[in-house]
SESE-929542 format. One record per atom (N, C-alpha, C): residue number from 1; residue in three letters; chain; atom name; x, y, z. Coordinates in steps of 0.02 Angstrom, whole numbers, plus 32768, in hexadecimal, padded with zeros to 4 digits. Layout:
<nodes>
+-----+-----+---+----+------+------+------+
|   k |   r | c |  a |    u |    v |    w |
+-----+-----+---+----+------+------+------+
| NUM | ALA | A | CA |    X |    Y |    Z |
...
+-----+-----+---+----+------+------+------+
</nodes>
This chain:
<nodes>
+-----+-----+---+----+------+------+------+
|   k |   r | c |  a |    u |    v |    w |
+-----+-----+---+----+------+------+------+
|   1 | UNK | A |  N | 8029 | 7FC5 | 8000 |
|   1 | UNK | A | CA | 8000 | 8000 | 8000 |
|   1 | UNK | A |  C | 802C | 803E | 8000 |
|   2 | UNK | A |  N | 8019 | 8076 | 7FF0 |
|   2 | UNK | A | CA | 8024 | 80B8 | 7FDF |
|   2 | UNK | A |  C | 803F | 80D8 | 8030 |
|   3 | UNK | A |  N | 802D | 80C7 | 8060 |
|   3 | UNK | A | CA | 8045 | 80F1 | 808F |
|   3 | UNK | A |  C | 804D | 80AF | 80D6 |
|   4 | UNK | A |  N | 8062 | 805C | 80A8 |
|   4 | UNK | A | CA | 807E | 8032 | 80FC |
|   4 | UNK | A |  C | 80C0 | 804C | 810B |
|   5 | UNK | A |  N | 80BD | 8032 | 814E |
|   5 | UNK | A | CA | 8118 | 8040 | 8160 |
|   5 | UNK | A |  C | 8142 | 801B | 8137 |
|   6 | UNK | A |  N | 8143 | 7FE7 | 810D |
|   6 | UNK | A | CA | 8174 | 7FC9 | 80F6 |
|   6 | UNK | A |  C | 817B | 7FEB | 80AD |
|   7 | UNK | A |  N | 8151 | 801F | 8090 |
|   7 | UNK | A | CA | 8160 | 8039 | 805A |
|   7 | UNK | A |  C | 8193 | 807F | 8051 |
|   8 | UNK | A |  N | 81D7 | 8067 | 8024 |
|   8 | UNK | A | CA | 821C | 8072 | 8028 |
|   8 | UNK | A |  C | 821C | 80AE | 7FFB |
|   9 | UNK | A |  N | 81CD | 80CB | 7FEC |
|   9 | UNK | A | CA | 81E7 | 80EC | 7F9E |
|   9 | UNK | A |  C | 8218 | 812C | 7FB9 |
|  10 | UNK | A |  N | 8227 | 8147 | 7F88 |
|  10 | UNK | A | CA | 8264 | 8173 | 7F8A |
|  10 | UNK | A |  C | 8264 | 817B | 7F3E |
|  11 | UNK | A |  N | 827D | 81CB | 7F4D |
|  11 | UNK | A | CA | 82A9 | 81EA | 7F16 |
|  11 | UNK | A |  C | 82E2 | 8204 | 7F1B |
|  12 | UNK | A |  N | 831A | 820E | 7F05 |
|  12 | UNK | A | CA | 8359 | 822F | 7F06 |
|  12 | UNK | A |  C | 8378 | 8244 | 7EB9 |
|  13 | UNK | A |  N | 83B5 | 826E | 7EC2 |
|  13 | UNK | A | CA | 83C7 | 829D | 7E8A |
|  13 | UNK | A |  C | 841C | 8276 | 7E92 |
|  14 | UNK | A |  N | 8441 | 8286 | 7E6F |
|  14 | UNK | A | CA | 8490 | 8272 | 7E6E |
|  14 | UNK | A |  C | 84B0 | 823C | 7E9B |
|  15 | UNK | A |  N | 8470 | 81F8 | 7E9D |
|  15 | UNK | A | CA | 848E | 81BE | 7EBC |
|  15 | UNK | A |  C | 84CD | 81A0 | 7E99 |
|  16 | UNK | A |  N | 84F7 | 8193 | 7EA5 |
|  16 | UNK | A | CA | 852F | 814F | 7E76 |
|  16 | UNK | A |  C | 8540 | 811A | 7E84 |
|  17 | UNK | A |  N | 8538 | 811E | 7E50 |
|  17 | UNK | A | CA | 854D | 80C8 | 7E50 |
|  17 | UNK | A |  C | 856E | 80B8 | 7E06 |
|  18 | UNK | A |  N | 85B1 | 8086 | 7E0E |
|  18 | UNK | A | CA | 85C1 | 805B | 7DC8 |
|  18 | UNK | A |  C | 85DA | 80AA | 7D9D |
|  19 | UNK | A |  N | 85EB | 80DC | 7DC6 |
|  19 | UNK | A | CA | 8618 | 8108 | 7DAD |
|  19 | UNK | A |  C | 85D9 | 813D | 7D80 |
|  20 | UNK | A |  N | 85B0 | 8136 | 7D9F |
|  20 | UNK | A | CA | 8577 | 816F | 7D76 |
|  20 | UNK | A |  C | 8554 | 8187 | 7DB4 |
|  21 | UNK | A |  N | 8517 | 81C3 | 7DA6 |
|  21 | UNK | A | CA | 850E | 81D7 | 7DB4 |
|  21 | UNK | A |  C | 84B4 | 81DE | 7DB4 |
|  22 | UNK | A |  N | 848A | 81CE | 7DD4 |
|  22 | UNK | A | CA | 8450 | 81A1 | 7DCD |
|  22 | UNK | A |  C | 8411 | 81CB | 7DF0 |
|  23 | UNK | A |  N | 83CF | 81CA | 7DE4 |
|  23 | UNK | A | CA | 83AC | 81E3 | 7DF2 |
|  23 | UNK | A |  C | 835E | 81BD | 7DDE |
|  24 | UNK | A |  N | 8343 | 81C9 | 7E3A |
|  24 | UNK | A | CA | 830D | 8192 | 7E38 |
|  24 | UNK | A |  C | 82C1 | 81CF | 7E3C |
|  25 | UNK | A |  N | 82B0 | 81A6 | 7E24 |
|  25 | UNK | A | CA | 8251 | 81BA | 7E18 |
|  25 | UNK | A |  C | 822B | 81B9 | 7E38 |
|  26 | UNK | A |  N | 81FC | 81D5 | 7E65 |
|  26 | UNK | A | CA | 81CB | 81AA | 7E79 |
|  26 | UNK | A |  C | 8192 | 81B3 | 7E6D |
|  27 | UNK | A |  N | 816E | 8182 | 7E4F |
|  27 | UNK | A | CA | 8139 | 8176 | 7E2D |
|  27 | UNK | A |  C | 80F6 | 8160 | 7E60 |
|  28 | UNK | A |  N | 80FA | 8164 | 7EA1 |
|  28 | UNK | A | CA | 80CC | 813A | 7EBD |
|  28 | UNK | A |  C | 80B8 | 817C | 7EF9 |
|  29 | UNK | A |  N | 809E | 81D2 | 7EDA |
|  29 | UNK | A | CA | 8098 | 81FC | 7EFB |
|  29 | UNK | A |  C | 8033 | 8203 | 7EF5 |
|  30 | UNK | A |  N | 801D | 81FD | 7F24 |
|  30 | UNK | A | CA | 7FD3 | 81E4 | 7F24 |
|  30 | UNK | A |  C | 7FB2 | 8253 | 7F1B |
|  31 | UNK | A |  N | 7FCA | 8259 | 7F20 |
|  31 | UNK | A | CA | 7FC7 | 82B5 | 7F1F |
|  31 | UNK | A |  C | 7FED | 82D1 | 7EDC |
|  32 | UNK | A |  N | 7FCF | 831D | 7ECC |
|  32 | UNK | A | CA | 7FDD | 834F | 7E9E |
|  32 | UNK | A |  C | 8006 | 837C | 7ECE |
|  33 | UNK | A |  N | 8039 | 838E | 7EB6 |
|  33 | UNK | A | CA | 806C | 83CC | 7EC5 |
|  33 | UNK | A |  C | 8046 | 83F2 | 7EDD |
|  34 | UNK | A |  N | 7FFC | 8429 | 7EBD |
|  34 | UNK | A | CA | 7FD2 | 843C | 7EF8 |
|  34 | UNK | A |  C | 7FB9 | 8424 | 7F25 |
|  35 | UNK | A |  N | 7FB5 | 83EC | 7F2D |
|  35 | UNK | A | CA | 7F8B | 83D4 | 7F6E |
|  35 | UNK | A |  C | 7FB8 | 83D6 | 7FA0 |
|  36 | UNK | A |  N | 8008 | 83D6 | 7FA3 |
|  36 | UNK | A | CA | 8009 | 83C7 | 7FD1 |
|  36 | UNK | A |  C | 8045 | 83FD | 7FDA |
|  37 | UNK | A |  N | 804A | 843C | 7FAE |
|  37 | UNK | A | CA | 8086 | 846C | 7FC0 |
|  37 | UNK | A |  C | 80C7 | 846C | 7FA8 |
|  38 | UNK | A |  N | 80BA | 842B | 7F6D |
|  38 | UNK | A | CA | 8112 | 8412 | 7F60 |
|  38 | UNK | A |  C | 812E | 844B | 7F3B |
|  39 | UNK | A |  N | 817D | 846A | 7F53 |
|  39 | UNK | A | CA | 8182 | 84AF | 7F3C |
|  39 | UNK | A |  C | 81AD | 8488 | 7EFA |
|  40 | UNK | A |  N | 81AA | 8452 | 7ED2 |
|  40 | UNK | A | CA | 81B2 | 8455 | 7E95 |
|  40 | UNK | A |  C | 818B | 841F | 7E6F |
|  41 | UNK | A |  N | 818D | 8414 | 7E22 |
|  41 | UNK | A | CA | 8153 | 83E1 | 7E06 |
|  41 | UNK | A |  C | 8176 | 8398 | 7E0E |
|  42 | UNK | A |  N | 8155 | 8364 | 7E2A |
|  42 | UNK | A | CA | 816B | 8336 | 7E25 |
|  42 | UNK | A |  C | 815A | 8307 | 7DDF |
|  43 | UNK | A |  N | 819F | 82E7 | 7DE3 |
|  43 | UNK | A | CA | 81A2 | 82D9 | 7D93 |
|  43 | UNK | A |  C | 8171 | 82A5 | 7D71 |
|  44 | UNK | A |  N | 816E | 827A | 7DA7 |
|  44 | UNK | A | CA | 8129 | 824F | 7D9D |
|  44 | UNK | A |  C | 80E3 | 824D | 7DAB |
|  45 | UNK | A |  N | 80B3 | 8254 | 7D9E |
|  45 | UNK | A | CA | 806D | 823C | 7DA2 |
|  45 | UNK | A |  C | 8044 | 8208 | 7D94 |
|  46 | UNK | A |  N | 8062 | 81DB | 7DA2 |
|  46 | UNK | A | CA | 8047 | 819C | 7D82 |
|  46 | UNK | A |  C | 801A | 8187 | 7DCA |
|  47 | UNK | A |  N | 8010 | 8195 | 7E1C |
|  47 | UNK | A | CA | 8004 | 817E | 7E2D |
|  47 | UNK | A |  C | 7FBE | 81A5 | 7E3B |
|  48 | UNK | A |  N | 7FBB | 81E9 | 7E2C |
|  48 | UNK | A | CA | 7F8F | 8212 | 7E28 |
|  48 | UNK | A |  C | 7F5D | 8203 | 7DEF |
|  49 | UNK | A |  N | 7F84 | 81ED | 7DAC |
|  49 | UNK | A | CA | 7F4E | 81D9 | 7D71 |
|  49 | UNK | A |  C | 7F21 | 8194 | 7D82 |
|  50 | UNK | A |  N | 7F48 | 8176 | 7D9D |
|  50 | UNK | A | CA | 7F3B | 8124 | 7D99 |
|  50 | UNK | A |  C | 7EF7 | 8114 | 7DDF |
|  51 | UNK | A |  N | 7EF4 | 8148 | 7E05 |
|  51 | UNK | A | CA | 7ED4 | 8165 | 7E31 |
|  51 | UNK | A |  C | 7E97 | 8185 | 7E24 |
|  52 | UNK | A |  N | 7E9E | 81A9 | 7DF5 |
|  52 | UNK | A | CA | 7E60 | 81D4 | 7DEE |
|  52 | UNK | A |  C | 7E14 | 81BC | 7DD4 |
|  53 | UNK | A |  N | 7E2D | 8180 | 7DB5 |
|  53 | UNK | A | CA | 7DDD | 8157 | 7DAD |
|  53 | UNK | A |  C | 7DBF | 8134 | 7DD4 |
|  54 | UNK | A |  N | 7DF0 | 812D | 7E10 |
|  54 | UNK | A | CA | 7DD4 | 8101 | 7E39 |
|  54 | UNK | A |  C | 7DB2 | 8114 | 7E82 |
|  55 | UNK | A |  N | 7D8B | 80E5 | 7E9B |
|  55 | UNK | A | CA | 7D4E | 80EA | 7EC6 |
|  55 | UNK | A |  C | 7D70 | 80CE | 7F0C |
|  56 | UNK | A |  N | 7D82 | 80FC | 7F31 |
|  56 | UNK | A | CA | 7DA0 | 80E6 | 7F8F |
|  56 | UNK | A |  C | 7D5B | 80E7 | 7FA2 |
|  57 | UNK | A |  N | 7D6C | 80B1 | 7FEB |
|  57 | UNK | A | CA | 7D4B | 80B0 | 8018 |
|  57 | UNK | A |  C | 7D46 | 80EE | 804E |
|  58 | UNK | A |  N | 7D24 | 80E1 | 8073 |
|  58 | UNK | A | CA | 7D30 | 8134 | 80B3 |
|  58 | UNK | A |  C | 7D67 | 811E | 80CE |
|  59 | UNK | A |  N | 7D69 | 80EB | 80D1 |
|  59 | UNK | A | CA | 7DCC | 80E5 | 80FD |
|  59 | UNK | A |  C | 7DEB | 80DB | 80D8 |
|  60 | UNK | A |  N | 7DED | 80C6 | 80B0 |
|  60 | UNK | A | CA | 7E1F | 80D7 | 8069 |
|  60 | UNK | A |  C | 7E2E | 812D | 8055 |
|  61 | UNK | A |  N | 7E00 | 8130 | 8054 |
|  61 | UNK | A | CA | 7DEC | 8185 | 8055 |
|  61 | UNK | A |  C | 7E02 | 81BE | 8092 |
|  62 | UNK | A |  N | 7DF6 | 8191 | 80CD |
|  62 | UNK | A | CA | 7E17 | 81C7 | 8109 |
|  62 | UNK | A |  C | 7E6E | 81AF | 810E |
|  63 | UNK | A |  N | 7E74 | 8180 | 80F2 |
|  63 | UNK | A | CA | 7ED5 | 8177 | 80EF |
|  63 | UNK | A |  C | 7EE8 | 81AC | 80CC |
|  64 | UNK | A |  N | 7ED8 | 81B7 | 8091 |
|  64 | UNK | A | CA | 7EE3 | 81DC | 805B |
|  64 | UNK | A |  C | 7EDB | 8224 | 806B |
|  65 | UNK | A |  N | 7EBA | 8235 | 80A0 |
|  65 | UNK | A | CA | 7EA2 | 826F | 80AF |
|  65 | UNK | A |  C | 7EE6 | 8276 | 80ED |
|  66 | UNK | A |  N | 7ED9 | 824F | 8119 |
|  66 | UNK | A | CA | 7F20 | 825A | 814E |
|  66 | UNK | A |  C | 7F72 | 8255 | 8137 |
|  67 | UNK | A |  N | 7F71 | 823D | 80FD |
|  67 | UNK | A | CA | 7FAE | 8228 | 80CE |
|  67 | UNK | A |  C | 7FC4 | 8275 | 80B3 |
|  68 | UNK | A |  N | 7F8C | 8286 | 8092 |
|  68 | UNK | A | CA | 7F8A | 82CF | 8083 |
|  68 | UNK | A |  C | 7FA2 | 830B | 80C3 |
|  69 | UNK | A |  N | 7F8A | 8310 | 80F3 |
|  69 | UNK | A | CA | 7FB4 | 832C | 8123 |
|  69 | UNK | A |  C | 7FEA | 8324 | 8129 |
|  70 | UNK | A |  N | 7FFA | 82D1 | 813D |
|  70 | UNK | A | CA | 803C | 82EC | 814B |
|  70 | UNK | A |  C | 807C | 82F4 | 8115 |
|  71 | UNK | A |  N | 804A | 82FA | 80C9 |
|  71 | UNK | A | CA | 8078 | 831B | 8087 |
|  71 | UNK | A |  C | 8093 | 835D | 80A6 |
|  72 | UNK | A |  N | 8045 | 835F | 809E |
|  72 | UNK | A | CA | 8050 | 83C8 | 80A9 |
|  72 | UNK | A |  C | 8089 | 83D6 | 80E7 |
|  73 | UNK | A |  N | 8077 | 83B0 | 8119 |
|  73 | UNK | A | CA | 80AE | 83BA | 8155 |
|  73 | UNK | A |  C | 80E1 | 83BE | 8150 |
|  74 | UNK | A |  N | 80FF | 8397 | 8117 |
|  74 | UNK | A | CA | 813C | 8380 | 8106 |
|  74 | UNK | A |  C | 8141 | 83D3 | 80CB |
|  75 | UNK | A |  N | 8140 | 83C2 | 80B3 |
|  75 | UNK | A | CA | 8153 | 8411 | 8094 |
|  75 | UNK | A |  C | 8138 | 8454 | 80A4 |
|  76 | UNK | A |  N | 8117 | 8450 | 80D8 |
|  76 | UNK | A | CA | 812B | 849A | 80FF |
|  76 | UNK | A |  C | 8164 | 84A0 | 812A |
|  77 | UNK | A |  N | 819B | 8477 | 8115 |
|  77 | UNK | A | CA | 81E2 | 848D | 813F |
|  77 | UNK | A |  C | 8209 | 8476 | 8124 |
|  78 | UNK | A |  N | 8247 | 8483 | 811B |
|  78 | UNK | A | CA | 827F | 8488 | 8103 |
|  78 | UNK | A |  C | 82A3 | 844E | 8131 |
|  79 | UNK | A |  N | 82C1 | 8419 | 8137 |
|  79 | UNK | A | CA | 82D7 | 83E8 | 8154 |
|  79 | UNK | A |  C | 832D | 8405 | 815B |
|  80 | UNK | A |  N | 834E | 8409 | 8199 |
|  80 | UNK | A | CA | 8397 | 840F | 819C |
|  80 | UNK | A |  C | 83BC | 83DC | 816C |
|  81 | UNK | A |  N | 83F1 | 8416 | 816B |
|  81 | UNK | A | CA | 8416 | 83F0 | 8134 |
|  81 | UNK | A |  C | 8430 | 839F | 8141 |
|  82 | UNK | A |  N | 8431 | 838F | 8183 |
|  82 | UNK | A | CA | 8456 | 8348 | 8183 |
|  82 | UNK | A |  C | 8413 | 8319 | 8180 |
|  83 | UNK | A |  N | 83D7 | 8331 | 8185 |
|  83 | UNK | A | CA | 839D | 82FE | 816B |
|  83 | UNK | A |  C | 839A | 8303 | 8132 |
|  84 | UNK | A |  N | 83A8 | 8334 | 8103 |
|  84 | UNK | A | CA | 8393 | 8336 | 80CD |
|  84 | UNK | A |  C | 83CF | 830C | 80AE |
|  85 | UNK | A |  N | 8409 | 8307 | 80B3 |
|  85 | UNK | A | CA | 8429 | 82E8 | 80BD |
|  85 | UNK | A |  C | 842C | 82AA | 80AA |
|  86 | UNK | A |  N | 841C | 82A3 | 80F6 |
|  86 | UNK | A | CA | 8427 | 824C | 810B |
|  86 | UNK | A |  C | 83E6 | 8221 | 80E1 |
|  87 | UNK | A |  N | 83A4 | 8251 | 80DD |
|  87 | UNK | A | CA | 8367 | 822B | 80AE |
|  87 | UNK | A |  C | 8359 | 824D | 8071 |
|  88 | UNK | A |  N | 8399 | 8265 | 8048 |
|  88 | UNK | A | CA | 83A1 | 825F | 800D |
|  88 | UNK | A |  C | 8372 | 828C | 7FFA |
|  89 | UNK | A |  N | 834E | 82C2 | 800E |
|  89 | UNK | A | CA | 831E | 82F7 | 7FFD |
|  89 | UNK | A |  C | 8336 | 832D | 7FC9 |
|  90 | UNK | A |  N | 8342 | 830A | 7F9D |
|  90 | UNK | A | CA | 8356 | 8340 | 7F60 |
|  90 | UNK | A |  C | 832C | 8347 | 7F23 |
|  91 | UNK | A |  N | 82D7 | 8325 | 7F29 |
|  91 | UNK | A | CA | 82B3 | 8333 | 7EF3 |
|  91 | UNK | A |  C | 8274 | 8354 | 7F20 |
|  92 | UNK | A |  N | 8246 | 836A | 7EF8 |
|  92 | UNK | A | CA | 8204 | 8370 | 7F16 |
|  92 | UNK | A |  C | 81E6 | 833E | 7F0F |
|  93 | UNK | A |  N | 81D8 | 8307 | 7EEC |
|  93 | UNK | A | CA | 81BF | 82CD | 7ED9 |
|  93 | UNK | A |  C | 81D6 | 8287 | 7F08 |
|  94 | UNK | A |  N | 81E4 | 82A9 | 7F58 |
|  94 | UNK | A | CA | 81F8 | 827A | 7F97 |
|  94 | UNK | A |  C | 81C4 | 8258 | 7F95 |
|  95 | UNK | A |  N | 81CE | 81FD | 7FAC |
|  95 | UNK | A | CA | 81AF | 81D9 | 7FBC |
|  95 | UNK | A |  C | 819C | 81CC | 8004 |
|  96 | UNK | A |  N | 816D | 819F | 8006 |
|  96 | UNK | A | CA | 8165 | 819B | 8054 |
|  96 | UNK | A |  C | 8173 | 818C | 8084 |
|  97 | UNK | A |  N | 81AF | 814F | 8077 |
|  97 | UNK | A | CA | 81EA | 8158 | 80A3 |
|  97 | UNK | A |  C | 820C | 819A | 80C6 |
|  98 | UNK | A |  N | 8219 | 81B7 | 8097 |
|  98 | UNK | A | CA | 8240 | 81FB | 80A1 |
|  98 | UNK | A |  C | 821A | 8227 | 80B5 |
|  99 | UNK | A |  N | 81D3 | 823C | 80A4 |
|  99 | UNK | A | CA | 81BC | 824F | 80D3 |
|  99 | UNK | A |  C | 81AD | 824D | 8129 |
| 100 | UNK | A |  N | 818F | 81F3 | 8121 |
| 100 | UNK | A | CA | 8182 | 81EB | 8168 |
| 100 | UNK | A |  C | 81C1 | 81F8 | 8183 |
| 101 | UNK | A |  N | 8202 | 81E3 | 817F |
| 101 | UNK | A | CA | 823D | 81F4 | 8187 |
| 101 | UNK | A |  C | 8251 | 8239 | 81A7 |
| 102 | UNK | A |  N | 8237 | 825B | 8187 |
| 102 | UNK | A | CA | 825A | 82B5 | 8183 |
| 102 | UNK | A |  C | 8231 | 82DA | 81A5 |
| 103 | UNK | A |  N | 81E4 | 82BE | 81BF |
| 103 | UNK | A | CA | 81C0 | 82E8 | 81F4 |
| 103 | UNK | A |  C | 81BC | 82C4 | 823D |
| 104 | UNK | A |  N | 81CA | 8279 | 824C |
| 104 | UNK | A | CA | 81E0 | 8243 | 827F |
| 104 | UNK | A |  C | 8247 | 8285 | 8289 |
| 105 | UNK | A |  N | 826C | 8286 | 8269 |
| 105 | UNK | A | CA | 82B4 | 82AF | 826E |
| 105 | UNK | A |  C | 8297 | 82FE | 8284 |
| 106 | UNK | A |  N | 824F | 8309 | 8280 |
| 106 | UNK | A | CA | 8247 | 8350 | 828C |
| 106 | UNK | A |  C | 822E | 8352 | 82DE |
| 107 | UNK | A |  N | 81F7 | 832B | 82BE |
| 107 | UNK | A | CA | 81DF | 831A | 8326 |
| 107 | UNK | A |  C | 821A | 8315 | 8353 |
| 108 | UNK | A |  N | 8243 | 82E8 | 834D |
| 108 | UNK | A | CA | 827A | 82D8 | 837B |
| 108 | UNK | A |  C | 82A4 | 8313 | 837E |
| 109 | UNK | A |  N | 82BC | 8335 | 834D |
| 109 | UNK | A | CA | 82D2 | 835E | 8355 |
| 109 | UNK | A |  C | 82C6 | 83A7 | 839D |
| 110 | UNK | A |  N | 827B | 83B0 | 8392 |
| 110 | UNK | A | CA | 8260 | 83DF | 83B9 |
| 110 | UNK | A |  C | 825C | 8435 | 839D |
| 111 | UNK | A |  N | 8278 | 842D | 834E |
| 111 | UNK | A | CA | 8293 | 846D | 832D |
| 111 | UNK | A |  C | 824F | 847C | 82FF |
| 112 | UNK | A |  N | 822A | 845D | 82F6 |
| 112 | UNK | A | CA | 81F4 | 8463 | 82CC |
| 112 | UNK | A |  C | 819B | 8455 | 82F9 |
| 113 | UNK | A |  N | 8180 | 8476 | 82E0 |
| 113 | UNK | A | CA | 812F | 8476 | 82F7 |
| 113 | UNK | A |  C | 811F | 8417 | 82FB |
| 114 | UNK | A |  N | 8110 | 83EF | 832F |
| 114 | UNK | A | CA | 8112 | 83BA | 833B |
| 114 | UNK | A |  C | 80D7 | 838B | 82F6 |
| 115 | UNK | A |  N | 80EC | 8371 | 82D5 |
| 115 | UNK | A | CA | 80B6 | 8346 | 82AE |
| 115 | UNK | A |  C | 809F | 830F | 82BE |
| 116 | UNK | A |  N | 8058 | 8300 | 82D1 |
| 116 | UNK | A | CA | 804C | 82AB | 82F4 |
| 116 | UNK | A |  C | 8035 | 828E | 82AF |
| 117 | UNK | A |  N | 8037 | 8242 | 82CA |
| 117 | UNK | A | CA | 8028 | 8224 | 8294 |
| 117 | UNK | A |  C | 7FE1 | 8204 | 82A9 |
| 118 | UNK | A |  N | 7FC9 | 8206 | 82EE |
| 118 | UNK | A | CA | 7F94 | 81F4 | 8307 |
| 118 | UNK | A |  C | 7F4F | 81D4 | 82ED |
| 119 | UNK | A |  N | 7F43 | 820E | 82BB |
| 119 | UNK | A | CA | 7F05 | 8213 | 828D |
| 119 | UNK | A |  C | 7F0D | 81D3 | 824B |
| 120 | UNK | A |  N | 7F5E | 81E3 | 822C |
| 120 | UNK | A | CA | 7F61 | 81C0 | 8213 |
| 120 | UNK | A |  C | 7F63 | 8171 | 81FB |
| 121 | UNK | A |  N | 7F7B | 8175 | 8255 |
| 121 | UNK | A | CA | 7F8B | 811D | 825A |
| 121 | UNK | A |  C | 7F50 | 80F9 | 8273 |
| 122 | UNK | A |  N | 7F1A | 813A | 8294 |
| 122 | UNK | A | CA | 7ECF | 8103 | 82A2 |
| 122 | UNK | A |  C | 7EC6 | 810A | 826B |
| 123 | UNK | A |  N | 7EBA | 812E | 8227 |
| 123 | UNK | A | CA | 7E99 | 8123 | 81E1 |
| 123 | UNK | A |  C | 7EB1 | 80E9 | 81B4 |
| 124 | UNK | A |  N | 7EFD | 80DA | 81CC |
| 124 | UNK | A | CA | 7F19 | 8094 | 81B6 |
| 124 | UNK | A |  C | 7F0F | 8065 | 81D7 |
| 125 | UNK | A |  N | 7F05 | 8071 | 8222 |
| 125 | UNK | A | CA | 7EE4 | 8033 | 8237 |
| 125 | UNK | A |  C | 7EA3 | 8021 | 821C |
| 126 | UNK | A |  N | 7E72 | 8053 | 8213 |
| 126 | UNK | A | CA | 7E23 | 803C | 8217 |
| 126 | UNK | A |  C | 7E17 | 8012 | 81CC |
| 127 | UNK | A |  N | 7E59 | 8035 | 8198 |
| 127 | UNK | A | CA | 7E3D | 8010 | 8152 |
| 127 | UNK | A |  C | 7E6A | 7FD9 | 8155 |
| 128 | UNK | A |  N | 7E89 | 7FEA | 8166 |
| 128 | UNK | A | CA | 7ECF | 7F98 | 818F |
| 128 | UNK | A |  C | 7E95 | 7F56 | 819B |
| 129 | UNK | A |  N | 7E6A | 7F61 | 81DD |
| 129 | UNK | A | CA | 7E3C | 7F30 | 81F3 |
| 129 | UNK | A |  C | 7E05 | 7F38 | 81C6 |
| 130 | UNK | A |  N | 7DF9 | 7F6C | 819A |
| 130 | UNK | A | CA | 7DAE | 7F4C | 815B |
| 130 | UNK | A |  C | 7DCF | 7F15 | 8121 |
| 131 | UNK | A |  N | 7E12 | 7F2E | 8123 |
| 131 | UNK | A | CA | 7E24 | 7EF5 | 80FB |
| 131 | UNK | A |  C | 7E4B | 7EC0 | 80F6 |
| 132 | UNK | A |  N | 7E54 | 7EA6 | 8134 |
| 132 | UNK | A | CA | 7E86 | 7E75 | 813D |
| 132 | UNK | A |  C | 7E47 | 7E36 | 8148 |
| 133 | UNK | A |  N | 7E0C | 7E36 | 8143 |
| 133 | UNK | A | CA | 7DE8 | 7DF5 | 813B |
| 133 | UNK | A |  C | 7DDE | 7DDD | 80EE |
| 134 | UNK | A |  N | 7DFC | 7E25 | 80D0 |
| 134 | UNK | A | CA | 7DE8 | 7E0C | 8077 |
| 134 | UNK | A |  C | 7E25 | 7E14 | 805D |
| 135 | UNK | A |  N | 7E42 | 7DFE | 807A |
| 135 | UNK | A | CA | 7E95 | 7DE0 | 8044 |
| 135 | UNK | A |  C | 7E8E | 7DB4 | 800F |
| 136 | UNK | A |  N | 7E63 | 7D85 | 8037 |
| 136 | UNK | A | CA | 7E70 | 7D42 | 7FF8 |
| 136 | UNK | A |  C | 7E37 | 7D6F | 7FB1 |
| 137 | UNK | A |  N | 7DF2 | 7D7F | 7FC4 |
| 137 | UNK | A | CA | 7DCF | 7D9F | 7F9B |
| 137 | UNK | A |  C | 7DEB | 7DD0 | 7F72 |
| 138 | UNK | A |  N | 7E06 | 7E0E | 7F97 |
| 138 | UNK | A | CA | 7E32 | 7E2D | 7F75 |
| 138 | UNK | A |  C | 7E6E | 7E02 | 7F49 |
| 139 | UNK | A |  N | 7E83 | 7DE5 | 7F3A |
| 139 | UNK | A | CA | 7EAA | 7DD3 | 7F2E |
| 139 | UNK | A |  C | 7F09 | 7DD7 | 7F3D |
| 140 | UNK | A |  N | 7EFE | 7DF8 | 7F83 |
| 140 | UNK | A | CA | 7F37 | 7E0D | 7FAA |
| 140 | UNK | A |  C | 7F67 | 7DD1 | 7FA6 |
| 141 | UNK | A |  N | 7F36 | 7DA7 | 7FBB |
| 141 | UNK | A | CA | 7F6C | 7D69 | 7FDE |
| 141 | UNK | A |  C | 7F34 | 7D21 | 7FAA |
| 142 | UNK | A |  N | 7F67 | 7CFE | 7F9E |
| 142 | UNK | A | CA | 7F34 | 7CA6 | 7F7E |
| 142 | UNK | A |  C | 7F39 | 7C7E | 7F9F |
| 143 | UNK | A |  N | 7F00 | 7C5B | 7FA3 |
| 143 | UNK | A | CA | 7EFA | 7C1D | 7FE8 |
| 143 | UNK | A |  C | 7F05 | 7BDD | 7FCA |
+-----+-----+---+----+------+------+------+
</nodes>
């Protein structure tokens, strides 16, 4: 899913490797550059197109809505240089790793307006438990 803890997405600018100089995408941004403040265009929209025909549930729908906060949260501040740094924040088109990442480095910090994730994580719980009885239906998991 678009916003579990185990999802790694990320973008970065002048990674290397194998003697070059490399640059990753991220394609899996559930928001428009307006929606959520990004102060540049991110290069992909594929997750915004692939999105737009389709029909959420209300908890599908309130993830998406708390996901959206803590976009915006995330780019109403400028992250110190050794986070930006250390989680590779050199596109506007950050994934959600790097997000959850860079406002969890802000809280701790104590330097920035505190962001909870509170809202968010009951809205992942509640569609968490509507849908973990329909795996096999969904076709999540085959029995």
């Amino acid at each position: 899913m678009l916003f579990n803890g185990s999802n790694l997405t990320a973008s970065a600018n002048d990674l290397e490797w194998n003697g070059k100089k490399w640059s990753i995408v991220n394609h899996f941004i559930p928001f428009t550059e307006e929606e959520v403040g990004a102060p540049g265009r991110f290069e992909s929209d594929f997750m915004v197109q692939y999105m737009s025909d389709k029909t959420f549930s209300a908890e599908a729908g309130k993830v998406l809505a708390e996901g959206k906060k803590l976009w915006q949260a995330y780019f109403a501040h400028t992250d110190v240089r050794t986070v930006r740094d250390e989680l590779k924040l050199n596109r506007p088109d950050v994934g959600w790793y790097q997000v959850r990442k860079a406002l969890q480095a802000r809280n701790a910090s104590g330097d920035f307006p505190p962001v909870l994730f509170d809202s968010f994580e009951n809205a992942y719980k509640e569609l968490t438990e509507k849908l973990r009885p329909m795996v096999y239906e969904l076709g999540f998991l085959r029995q």
